[in-house]
C-alpha positions in Angstrom: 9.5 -9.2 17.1 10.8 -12.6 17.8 8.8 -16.1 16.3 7.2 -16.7 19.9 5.3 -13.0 19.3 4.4 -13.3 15.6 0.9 -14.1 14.7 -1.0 -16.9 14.7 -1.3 -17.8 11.1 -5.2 -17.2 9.8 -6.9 -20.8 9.5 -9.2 -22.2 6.4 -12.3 -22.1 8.4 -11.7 -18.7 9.5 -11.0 -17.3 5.9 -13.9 -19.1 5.1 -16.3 -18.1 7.7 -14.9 -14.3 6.6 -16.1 -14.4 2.9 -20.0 -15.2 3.9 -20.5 -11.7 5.7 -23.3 -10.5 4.9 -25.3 -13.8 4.9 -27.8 -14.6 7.4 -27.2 -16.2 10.7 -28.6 -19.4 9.8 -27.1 -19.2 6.0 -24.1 -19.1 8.2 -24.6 -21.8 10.3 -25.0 -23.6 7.9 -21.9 -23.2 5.3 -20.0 -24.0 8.2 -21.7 -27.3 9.1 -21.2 -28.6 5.6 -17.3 -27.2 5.7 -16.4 -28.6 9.0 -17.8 -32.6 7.2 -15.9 -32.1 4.1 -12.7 -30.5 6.4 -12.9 -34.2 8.3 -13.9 -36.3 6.0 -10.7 -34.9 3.9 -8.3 -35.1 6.4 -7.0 -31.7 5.7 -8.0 -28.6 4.7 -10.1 -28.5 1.5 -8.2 -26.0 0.0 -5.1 -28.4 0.0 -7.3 -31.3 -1.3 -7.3 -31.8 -5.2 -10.8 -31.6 -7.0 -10.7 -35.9 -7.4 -10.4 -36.2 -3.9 -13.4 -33.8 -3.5 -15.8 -35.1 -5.8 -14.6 -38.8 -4.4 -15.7 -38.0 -1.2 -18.6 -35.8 -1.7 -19.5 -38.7 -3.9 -19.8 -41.1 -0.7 -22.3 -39.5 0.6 -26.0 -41.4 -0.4 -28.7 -38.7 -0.6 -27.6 -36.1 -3.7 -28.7 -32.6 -1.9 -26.0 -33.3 0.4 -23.7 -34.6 -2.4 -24.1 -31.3 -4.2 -23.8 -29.1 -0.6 -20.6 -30.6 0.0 -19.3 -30.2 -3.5 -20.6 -26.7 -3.4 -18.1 -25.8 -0.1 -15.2 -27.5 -2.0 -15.9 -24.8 -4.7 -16.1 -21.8 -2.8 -13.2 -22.7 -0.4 -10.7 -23.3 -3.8 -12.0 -19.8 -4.7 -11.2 -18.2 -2.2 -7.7 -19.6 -2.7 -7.8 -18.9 -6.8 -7.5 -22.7 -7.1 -8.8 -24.3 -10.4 -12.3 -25.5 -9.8 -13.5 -26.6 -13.7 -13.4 -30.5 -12.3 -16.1 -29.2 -9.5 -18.4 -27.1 -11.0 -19.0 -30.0 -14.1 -19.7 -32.3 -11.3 -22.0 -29.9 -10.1 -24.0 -29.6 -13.5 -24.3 -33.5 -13.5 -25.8 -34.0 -10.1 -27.8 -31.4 -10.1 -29.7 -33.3 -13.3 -30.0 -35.6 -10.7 -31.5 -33.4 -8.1 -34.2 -32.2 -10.4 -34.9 -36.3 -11.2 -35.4 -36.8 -7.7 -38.0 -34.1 -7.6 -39.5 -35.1 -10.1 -39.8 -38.6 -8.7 -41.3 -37.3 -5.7 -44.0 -35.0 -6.8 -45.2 -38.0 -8.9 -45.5 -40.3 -5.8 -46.7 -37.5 -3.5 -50.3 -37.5 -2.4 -51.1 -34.1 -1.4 -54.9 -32.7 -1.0 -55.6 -30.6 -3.9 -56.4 -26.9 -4.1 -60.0 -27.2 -3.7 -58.9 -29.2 -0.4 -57.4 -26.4 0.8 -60.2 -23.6 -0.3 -63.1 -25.5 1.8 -60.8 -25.9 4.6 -59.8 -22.5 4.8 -63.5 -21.5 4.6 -64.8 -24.3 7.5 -61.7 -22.2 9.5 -63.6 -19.2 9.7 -67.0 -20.6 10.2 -65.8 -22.0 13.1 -64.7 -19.1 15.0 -60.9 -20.1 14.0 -59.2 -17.1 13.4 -55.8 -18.0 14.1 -55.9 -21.0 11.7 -57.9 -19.2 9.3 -55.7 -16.4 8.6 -52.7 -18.8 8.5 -54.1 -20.5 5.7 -55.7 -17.2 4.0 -52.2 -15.9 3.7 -50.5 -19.1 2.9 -53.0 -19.7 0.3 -53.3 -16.2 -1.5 -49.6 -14.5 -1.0 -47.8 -17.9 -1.0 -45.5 -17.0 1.9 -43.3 -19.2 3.9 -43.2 -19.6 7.7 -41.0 -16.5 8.2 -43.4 -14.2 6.5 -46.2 -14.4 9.3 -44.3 -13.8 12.3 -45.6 -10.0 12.1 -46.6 -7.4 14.7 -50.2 -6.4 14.4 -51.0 -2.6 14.8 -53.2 0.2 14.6 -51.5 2.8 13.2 -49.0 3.3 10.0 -46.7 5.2 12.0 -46.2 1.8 14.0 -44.9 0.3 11.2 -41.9 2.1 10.3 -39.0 -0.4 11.7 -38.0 -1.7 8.6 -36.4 -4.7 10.0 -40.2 -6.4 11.2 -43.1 -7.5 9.1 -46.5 -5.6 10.2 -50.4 -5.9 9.6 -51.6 -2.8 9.7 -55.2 -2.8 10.6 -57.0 0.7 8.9 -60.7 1.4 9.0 -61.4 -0.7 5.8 -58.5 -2.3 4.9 -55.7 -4.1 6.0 -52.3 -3.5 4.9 -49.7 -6.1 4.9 -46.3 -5.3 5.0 -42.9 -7.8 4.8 -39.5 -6.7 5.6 -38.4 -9.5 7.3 -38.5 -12.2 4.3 -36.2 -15.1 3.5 -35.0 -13.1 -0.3 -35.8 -9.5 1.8 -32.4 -8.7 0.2 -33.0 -9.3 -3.4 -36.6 -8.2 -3.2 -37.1 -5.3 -0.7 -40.2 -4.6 1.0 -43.5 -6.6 -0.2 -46.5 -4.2 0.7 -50.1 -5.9 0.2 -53.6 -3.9 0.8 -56.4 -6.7 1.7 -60.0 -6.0 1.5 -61.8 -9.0 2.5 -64.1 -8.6 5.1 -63.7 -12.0 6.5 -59.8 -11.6 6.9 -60.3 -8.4 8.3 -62.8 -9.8 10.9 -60.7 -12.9 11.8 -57.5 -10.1 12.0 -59.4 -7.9 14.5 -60.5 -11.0 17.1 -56.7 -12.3 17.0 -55.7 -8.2 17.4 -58.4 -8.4 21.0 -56.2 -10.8 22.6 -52.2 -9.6 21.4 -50.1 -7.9 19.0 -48.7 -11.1 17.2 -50.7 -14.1 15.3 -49.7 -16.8 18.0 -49.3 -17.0 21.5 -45.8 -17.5 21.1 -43.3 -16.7 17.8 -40.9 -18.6 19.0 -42.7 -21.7 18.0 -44.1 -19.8 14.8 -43.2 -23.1 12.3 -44.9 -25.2 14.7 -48.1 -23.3 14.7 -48.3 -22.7 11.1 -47.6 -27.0 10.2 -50.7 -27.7 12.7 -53.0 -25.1 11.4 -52.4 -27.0 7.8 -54.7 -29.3 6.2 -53.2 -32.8 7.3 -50.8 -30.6 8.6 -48.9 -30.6 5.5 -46.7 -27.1 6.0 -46.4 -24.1 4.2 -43.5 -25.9 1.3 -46.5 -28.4 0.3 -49.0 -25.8 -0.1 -46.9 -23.6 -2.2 -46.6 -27.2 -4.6 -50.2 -27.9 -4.6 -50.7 -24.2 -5.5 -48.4 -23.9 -8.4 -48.9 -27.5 -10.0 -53.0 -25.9 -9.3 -51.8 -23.3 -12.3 -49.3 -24.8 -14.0 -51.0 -24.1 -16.9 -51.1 -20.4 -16.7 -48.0 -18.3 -17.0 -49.0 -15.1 -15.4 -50.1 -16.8 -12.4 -47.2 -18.7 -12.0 -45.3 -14.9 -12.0 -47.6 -13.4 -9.9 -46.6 -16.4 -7.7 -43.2 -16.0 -8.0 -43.2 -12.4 -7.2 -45.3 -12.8 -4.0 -43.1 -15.2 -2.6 -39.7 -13.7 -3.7 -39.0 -16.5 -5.5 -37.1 -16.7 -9.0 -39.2 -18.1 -11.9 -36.9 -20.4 -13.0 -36.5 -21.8 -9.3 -40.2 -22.4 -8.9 -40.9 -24.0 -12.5 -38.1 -26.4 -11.2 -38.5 -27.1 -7.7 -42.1 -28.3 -8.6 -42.0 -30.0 -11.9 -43.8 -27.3 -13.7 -43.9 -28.0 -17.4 -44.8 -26.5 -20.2 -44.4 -23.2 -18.6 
C-alpha cells in the first residue's frame, strides 16, 4: 500500500467524541461544544497542550461553571491520552469551592414564593377547571421531577405501558399509576413506578385523557408549558429549591426527595445550600 492509500490518521475530536458512547445525545452535544472552545482557544489540540496552558486559559473565561466545564474537557481528553492530569484535577477542587460560593450567594439573594405559595396555587388550579396546570404542579410539587419526567403517554390499560423507553400514566379504576423510564439519571436509577390515589389528580388526569393521550397539546414545547404553568412562572429547577430549603430540616424527607428525583444526596444538600443536613 503506497502513502497516497494509507489511512487518514484518527483526529483528537474524533477519539474524543468515541469515548462518550453511551451518553445521551444532548450529554454529547454538549462535551463537544465545550471541546471544540478549549481546541481554539488553545491553538492546538488539547492533548498537546500542557496543564498551565489549560488552566491559563480555562482561567480567562469570567463565569466559573464554564471555567470548571472547560477544565473538565482538558482532563478527560489527557486521559484518554494517559497524560498526567494532577495540575488539573487540583484546579478542579479549588474552583469548584467557588462554584458552591456562588450558590450560595444566589439562594441568599433569591426571592422565590415559598412552599405554601405553591400549595394554594396548585389548589386555585383545580378549582378553576385547570387541569393541565394543575397536574403540572401536583407532580412537580409531590414527586419533584424535572421537565423530562412529564412528557408521558396517558393510557388505559397496563399492557400499554410496556415500552420501556417512554414514561406512562396509567389510568386504573381507582388509581393512577405513574411510571418513568425516560428520566434524566434513567440509567443509574431504573424505572421509578408511583401509584396515586388522590381523587382530585385522578379527576383533573381523566379531563386531560377526554381530549389526547399526552399532558399538552404539543411535547415538543413540553419545557415551555411546564415554565408557564409555574407560579411566576418560576420552572421546575426553582420549585425543587423552594421544596428542599421547605425541609431542610428533616433528613428523611430530604432522601425521599432525593430518591424521587434520581438525584444523589450529596448533590442536592449542595446545589441548594442545605445545612445541617
Amino acid at each position: 500500500m503506497t502513502d497516497t492509500e494509507s489511512e487518514p490518521e484518527i483526529t483528537e475530536l474524533e477519539v474524543f467524541i468515541a469515548s462518550l458512547e453511551g451518553k445521551s445525545e444532548k450529554t454529547i452535544k454538549t462535551y463537544k461544544q465545550q471541546y471544540n472552545k478549549l481546541r481554539q482557544q488553545l491553538g492546538k489540540d488539547i492533548h498537546e497542550s500542557s496543564q498551565k496552558k489549560i488552566i491559563e486559559i480555562a482561567g480567562e473565561q469570567e463565569n466559573n461553571n464554564t471555567k470548571q466545564a472547560r477544565l473538565n474537557i482538558g482532563i478527560l481528553v489527557r486521559k484518554l491520552y494517559n497524560y498526567d492530569t494532577k495540575e488539573l484535577e487540583k484546579q478542579r477542587d479549588v474552583w469548584k469551592g467557588n462554584i458552591k460560593e456562588d450558590v450560595k450567594k444566589k439562594n441568599e439573594t433569591s426571592s422565590l414564593p415559598s412552599y405554601n405559595d405553591l400549595l394554594e396555587y396548585t389548589d386555585y388550579l383545580y378549582e378553576n377547571n385547570k387541569w393541565v396546570e394543575y397536574v403540572i404542579n401536583y407532580l412537580l410539587i409531590n414527586f419533584q421531577v424535572r421537565n423530562e419526567d412529564l412528557d408521558f403517554q396517558i393510557v388505559d390499560k397496563k399492557s400499554d405501558t410496556k415500552d420501556d423507553t417512554k414514561n406512562y400514566i396509567w389510568i386504573a379504576r381507582d388509581k393512577i399509576v405513574y411510571i418513568r423510564n425516560n428520566y434524566k439519571t434513567s440509567k443509574t436509577y431504573g424505572m421509578k413506578m408511583n401509584t396515586i390515589k388522590d381523587k382530585e389528580f385522578i379527576t383533573a388526569m381523566k379531563r386531560i385523557k377526554s381530549r389526547g393521550d399526552t399532558l399538552v397539546p404539543n411535547p415538543e414545547n413540553l419545557g415551555y408549558w411546564i415554565k408557564k404553568a409555574t407560579l411566576d412562572s418560576i420552572g421546575e429547577g426553582a420549585y425543587f429549591k423552594i421544596i428542599v430549603n421547605a425541609y431542610k430540616g428533616n433528613l428523611q424527607e430530604i432522601k425521599k426527595m432525593s430518591e424521587s428525583r434520581g438525584t444523589d444526596l450529596k448533590t442536592v444538600t449542595e446545589s441548594y445550600d442545605i445545612e445541617n443536613v
